[in-house]
C-alpha positions in Angstrom: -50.9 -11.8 107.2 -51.8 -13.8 104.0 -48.8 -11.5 101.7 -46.1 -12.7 104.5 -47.1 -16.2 104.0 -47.1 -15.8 100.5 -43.4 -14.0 100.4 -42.2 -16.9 102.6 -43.6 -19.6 100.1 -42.1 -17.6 97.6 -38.7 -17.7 98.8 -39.1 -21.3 99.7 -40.4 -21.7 95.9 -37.3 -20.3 94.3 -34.6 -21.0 97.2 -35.6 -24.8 95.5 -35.4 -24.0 91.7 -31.8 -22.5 92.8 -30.7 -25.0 94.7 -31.6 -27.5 91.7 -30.4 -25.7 89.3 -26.9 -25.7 91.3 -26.9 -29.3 91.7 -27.7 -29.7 88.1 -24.8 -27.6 87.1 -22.0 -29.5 89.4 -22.4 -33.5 88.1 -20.3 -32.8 84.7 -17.8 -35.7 83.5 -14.1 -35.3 84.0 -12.1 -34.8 81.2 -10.5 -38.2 80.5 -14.2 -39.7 81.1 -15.8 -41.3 77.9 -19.0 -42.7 77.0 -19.2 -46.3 76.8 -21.3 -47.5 73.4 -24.6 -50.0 74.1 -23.5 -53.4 73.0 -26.0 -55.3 71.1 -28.7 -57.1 72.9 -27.7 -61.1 73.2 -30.9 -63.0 74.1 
């Protein structure tokens, strides 16, 4: 009984590092996108 919960928390474990990793993967910049520099701070 315990080694079935423990495969199911398993999958559930790295089914969620894969689904992060995924969605870490897909935000990239288009090509024409640039960084815009920090402008000085004007107190």
């Amino acid at each position: 009984m315990w080694i079935v919960l423990f495969v199911i928390a398993l999958l559930f474990v790295l089914g969620g590092a894969l689904l992060l990793l995924r969605s870490a993967n897909s935000h990239k910049l288009p090509e024409g996108v640039k960084a815009q520099p920090y402008g000085e701070d004007e107190d």
